[in-house]
C-alpha positions in Angstrom: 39.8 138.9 -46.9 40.2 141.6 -44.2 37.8 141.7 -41.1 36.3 145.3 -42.5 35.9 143.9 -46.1 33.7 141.2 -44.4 32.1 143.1 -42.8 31.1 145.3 -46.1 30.3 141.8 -47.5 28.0 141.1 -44.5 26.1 144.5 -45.1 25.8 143.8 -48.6 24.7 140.2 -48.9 22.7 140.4 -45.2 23.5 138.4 -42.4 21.8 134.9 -43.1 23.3 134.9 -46.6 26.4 135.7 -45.4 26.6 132.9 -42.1 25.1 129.9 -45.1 27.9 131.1 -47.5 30.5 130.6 -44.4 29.2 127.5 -43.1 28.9 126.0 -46.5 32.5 126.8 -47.1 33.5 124.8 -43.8 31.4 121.8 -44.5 33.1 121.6 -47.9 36.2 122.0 -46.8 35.4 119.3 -43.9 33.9 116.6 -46.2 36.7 117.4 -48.9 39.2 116.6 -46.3 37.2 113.3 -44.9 37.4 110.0 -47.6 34.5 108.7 -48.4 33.9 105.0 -46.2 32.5 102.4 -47.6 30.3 99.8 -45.5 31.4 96.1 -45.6 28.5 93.9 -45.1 30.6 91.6 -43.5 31.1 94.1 -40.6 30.5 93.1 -37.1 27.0 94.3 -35.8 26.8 97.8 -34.0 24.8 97.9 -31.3 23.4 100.9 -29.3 24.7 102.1 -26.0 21.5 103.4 -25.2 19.7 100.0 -25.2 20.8 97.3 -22.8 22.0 94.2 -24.6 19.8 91.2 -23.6 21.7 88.3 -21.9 20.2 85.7 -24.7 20.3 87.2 -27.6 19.8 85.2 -30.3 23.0 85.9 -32.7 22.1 83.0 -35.5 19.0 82.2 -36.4 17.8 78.6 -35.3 14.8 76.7 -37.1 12.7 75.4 -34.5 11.0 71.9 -34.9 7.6 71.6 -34.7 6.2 68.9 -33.2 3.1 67.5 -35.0 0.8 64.6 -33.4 -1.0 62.6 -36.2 -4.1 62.5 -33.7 -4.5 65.9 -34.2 -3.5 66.7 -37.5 -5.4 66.9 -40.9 -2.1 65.6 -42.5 -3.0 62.5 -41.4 -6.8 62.1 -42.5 -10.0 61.4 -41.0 -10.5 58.7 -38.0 -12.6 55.8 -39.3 -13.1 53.2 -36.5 -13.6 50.5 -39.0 -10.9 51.2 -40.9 -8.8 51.5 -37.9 -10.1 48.4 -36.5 -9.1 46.2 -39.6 -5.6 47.6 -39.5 -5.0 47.0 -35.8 -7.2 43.7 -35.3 -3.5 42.1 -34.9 -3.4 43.8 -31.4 -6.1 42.0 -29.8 -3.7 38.9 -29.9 -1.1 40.2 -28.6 -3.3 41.8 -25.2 -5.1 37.9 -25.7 -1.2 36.8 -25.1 -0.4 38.7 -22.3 -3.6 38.9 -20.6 -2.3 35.3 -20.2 1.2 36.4 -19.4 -0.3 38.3 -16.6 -2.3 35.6 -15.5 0.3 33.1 -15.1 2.4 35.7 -12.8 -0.6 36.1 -10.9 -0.7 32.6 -9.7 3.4 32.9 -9.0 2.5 36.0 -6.8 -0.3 35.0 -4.0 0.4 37.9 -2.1 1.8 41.0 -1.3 2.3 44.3 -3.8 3.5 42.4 -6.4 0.1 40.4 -6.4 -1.7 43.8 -5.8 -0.1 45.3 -8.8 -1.1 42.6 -11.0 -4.5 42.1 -9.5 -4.9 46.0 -10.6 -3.3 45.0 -14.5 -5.9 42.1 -14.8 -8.5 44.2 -14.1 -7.7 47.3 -16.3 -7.2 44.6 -18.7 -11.0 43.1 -18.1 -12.3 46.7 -18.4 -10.5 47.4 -21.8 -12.3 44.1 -23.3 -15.3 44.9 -21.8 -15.1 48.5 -23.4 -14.2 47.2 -26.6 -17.0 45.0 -27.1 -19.5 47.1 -26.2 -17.8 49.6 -28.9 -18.0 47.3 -31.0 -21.2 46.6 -30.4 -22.4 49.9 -31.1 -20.5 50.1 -34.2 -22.5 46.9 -35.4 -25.7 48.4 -34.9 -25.3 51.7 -36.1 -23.9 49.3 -39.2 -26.8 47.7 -39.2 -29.2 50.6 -39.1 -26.4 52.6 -42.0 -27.9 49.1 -44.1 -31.5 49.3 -43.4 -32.1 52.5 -44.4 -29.7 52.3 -47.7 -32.2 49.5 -48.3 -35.4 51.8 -48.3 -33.9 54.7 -49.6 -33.5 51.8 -52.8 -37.0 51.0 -52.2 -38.3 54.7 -52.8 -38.8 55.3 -49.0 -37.6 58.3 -47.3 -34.5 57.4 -44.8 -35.3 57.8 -41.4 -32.5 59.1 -38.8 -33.2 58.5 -35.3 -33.0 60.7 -32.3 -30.4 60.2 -29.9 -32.6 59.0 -27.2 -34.0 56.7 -29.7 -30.1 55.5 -30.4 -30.1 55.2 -26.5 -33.2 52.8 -26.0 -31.8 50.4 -29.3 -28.0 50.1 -27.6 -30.2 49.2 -24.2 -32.0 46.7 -26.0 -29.5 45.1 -28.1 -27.3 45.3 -24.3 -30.5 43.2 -22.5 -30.7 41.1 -25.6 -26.7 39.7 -24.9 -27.1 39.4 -21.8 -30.0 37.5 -22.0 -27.9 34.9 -24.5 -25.0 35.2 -22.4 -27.1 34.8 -19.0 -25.8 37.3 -17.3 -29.3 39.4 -17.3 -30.3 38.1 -13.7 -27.1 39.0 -12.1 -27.1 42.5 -14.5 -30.7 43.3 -12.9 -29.8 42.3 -9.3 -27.1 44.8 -9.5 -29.2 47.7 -11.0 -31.8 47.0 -8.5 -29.7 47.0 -5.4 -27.8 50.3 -7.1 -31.1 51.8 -7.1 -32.3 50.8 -3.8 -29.2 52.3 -2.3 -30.0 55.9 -4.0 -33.4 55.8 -3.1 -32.7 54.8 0.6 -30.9 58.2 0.8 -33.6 60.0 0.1 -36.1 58.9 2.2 -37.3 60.5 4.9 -36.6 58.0 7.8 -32.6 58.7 6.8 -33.2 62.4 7.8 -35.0 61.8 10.9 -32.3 59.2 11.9 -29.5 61.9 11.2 -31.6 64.2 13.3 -32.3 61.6 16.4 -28.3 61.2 16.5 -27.9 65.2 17.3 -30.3 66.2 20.8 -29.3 70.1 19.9 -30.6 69.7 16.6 -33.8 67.6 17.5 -34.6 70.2 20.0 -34.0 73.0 17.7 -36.5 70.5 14.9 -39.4 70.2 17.6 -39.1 73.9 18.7 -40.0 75.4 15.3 
């Protein structure tokens, strides 16, 4: 067509009708001349230019492990100390064995870090045992009291569930009562008395007015107000 029959065209059909009739024309004729692409899946990711690329970037994805502790975890039940005493009674031999292991060294050893080191052993050693009886125990009596009151709930009597403090003063009792068949109550309450008699010598008042006599500033400062 000749420029004035598009322009006549123009006048006829208006201008915005007449630029969309163009532009349509091009875009056909562009996409007409353009094959049609098809996208491979297998095609190497694109990434944007406009976004920095990470230095780690994670380009296959990785399972992490978990890690699960049993002490924690429901997965592995409930803790039951009896239970768990029954099943690991077979390790109080073995520390038995090398309680006396460590023993034997000791007497090897008279001196020096060796001997400190398993002077140190024996006692952690002494202190386990010791915790592990009293645990124990307290697991007898609370036992013990689990019995009673299954026996008078059979009886018809209402079960009776002691305070705390009352748990306290039985476990004290039933701690006096072995160490009164062990003998070792006398020594127990010479401790706890000279304990006590060194926390109450602190607060008594001739410790303050000693602390005071050793500073003349302060005893002057004292007497003044």
């Amino acid at each position: 067509m000749s420029f004035e029959e598009l322009l006549e065209l123009q006048n006829q059909v208006g201008t915005k009708a007449y630029k969309q009739l163009a532009n349509g024309d091009s875009t056909k004729k562009q996409s007409s001349r353009q094959p049609a692409c098809i996208a491979d899946k297998h095609r190497p990711l694109e990434m944007s230019a406009k976004i920095r690329v990470p230095f780690l970037r994670q380009v296959v994805p990785i399972n992490k492990k978990v890690a699960r502790d049993p002490r924690f975890d429901d997965l592995s039940g409930e803790y039951n100390p009896e239970v768990f005493d029954k099943t690991y009674q077979f390790l109080d031999d073995i520390r038995a064995k090398e309680k006396q292991l460590v023993k034997k060294q000791l007497k090897k050893h008279r001196s020096g870090e060796q001997h400190e080191r398993l002077q140190q052993l024996l006692q952690r050693m002494e202190q386990q045992e010791t915790a592990q009886r009293k645990r124990k125990r307290e697991q007898e009596l609370r036992l013990a009291q689990k019995r009673e009151r299954r026996a008078l709930a059979q009886q018809g009597h209402r079960p009776y569930f002691p305070k705390k403090s009352e748990q306290r003063q039985l476990a004290l009792a039933e701690k006096f009562k072995e160490l009164k068949r062990s003998k070792k109550l006398e020594s127990f309450l010479s401790r706890k008395r000279r304990r006590n008699a060194g926390k109450d010598r602190r607060h008594l008042p001739l410790s303050k007015i000693t602390e005071l006599s050793s500073s003349p500033a302060t005893v002057s400062e004292h007497m003044d107000s």
